[in-house]
N, C-alpha and C positions, 0 to 999 in steps of 0.2 A: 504494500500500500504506500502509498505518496501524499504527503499533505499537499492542498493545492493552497498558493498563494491568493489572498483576496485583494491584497492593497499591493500596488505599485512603490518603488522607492522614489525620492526627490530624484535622483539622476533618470531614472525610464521616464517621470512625468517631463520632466525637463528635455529629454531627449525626443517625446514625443509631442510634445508640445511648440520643439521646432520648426515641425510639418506644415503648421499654421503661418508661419512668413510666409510671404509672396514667396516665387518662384525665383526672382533676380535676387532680391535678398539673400536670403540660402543659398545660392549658386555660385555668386560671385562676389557679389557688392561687401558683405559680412566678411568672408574669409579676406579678400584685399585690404578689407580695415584691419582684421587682425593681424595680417601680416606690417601694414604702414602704423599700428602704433606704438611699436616700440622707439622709432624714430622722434616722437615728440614726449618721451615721457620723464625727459632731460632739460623740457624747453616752456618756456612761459607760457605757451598756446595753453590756454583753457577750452571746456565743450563749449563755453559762450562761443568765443572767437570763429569755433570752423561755423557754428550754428548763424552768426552773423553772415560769412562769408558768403553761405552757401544758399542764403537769403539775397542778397546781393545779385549772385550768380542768375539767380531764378530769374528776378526782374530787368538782369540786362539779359538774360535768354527769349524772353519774351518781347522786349524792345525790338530786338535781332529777327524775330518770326517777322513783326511788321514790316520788314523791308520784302517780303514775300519772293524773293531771289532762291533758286536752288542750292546755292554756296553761304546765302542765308539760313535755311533749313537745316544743312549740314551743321554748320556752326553751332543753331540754336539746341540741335539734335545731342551734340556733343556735350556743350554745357549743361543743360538738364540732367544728362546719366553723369554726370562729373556731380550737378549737386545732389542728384539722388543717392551716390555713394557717399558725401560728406555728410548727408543727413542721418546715415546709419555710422559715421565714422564719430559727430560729437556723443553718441552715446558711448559708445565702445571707448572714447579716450574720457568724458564722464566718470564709466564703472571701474577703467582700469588709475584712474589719479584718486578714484572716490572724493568726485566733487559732482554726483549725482544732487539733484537740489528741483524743490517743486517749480520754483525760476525760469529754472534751467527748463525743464519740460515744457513750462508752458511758453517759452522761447520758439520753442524748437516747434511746437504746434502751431505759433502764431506763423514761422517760417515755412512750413509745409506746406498754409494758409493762402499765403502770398507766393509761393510756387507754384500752387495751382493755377491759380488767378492770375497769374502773368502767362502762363500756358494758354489758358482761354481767350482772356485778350489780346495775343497776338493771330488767336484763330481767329476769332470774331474780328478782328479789322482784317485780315487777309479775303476771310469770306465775303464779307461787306461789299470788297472791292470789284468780286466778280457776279453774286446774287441778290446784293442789296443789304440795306441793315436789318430786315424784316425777319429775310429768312436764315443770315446769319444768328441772328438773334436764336429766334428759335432752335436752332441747332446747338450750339452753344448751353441753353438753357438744358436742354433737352441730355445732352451731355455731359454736362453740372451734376445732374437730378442722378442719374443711372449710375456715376461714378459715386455719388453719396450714398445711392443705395447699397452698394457693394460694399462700401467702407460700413456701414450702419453692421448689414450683416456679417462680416466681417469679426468688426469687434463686439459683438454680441453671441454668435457660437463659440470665440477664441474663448472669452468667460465661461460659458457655460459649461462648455469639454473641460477647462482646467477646473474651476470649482468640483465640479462630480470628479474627477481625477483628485484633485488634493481632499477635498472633504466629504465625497459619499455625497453630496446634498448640492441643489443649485442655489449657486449665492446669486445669482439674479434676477429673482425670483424672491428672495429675502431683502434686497437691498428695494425691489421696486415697492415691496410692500410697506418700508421704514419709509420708503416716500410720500407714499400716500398719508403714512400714520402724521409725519412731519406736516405736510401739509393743512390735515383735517384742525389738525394743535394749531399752523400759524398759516393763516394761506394766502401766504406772498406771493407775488410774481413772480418770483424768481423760481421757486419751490412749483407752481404753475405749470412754466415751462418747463420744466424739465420732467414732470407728470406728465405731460400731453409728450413728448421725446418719446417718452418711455414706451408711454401706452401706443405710441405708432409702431415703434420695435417687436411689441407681442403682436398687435393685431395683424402685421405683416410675416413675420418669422415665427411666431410659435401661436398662434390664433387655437391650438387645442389646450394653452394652458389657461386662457384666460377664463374659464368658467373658476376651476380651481381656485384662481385667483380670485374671484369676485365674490368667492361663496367663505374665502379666510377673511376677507373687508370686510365682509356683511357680519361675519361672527365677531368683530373685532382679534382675531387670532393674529396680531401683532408679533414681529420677532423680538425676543429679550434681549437685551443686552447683557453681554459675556456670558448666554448660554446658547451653543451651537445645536440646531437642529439636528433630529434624527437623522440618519443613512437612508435614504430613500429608495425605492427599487432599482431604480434608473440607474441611481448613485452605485449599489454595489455590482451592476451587470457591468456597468464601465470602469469600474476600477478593479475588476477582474480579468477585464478584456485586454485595460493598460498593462496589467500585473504580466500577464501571457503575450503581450507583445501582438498581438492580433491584428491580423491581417484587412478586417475589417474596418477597425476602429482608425488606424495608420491611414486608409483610403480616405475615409472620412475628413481629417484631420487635414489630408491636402487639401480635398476641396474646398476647407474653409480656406486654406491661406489663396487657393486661386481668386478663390471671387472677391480679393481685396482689391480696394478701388484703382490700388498704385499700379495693378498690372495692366487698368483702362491707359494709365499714363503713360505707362512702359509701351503701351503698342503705339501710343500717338509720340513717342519718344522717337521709336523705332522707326515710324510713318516719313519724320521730319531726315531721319538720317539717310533715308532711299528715298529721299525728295518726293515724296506721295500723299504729305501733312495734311491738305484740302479734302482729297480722298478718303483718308481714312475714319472720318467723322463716321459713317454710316456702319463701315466697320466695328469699331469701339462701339458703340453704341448696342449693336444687335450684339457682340458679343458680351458687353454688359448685362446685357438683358438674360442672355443663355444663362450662362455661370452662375447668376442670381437664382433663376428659376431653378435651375439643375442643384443646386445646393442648398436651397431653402429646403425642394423635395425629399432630398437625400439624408437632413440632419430632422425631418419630420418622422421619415422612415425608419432610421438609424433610433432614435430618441423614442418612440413609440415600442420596437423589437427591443430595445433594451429595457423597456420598463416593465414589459410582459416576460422577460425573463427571469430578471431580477426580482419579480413578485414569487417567480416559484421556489419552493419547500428546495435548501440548500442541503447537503452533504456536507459534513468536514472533510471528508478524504473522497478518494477516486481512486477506486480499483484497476 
């Protein structure tokens, strides 16, 4: 007989919870930072400084689109994956100087921010140029929308996989509910918005949990503070699945990291570098739209099979 393990260790969750990066991250962009930061860990560069730069970068890569030239595109195409890789290199020199800081993060997001947005603003005036503002416009918008969608789900599975992997239980599912409780005690705008965020993230990506949810409001069934919910069925099918390294759960785990928005980027990156930028709007767009639908369906499927397993009568051992 063989005891079967139930819980994964910090290194397999860590290691599978890699999966979840985009595709460039993982591949290449990560490992280049780890290899360029032993070269600055001598040097006064702080994660502000590349976090600055590579904000910088963004906004003169998108100036560079509006010249709408093919050695334009090149150029622009270049600088983007040069600041896409410094946007993963000020973490990585961050974790390695351990000058990780809430600052620092929210730097770095307002910079993603305005990387995008200089992406799109040198499409919308190139598009302008040749369909008008109208339907630039709307393409543009339309391309916004789908690449947020992706990023919404995106970091909304990544939580969810890792919480049932580190704790047996979804913490987002307990944190939406602190919000509502937050809210009902003081109900700010601010608190508001960020309830209405929430509740568009279930009612699009997990719309089968939201009775559940509605029916713990209703009860007042509020999460305690400093006391961690139950393991929940879901929770120990998948932290069985992690334990055993499963085949399933690892395919899973990619498709989240595909359908993150940055890979909408990466193809209008790629678009700009084979001089096809104008082109590839409709592109990116349907393929936004697939990955979303193809992954929303898959961690429905996935999430539902694991919770019907994990409801069944366990074994300690396996014959």
């Amino acid at each position: 007989m063989t005891v079967t393990r139930s819980e994964p260790t910090q290194a397999e969750i860590d290691a599978l919870l890699e999966l979840t990066s985009n595709p460039a991250d993982r591949l290449w962009r990560y490992p280049l930072c780890h290899a360029m930061v032993k070269h600055v860990m001598n040097t006064p560069i702080t994660p502000n400084h590349v976090t600055g730069f590579h904000t910088l970068l963004g906004m003169a890569a998108g100036a560079v689109i509006t010249l709408g030239t093919p050695k334009a595109f090149v150029a622009a195409g270049v600088m983007f994956e040069v600041r896409a890789i410094l946007d993963c290199f000020d973490g990585v020199v961050a974790r390695a100087k351990k000058l990780s800081s809430p600052l620092g993060r929210a730097l770095d997001q307002m910079g993603d921010g305005i990387g995008f947005v200089s992406l799109m603003a040198g499409g919308l005036v190139c598009l302008a140029r040749i369909h008008g503002w109208a339907v630039a416009t709307v393409v543009i918008v339309l391309t916004t929308a789908i690449s947020a969608a992706c990023s919404t789900a995106w970091d909304f599975y990544k939580r969810r996989f890792a919480s049932l992997m580190r704790h047996g239980y979804d913490t987002t599912e307990e944190e939406y509910l602190t919000l509502c409780r937050q809210y009902e005690e003081r109900p700010l705008v601010s608190l508001w918005v960020s309830r209405l965020v929430s509740l568009y993230a279930w009612y699009t990506l997990s719309p089968q949990t939201l009775p559940r949810l509605r029916e713990r409001i209703a009860r007042g069934e509020w999460p305690r503070e400093g006391e961690a919910p139950a393991v929940t069925p879901a929770g120990r099918a998948v932290q069985e699945a992690a334990a055993r390294n499963d085949p399933e759960l690892r395919a899973m785990l990619l498709r989240v990291g595909v359908v993150a928005g940055d890979n909408v980027i990466l193809l209008l990156t790629v678009s700009l570098l084979v001089g096809q930028y104008l082109n590839a709007f409709p592109i990116a767009m349907a393929w936004g739209l697939l990955v979303w639908g193809y992954t929303v369906f898959s961690a429905y499927r996935y999430l539902h099979e694991a919770e019907r397993q994990g409801a069944r009568p366990r074994e300690a051992v396996t014959r």
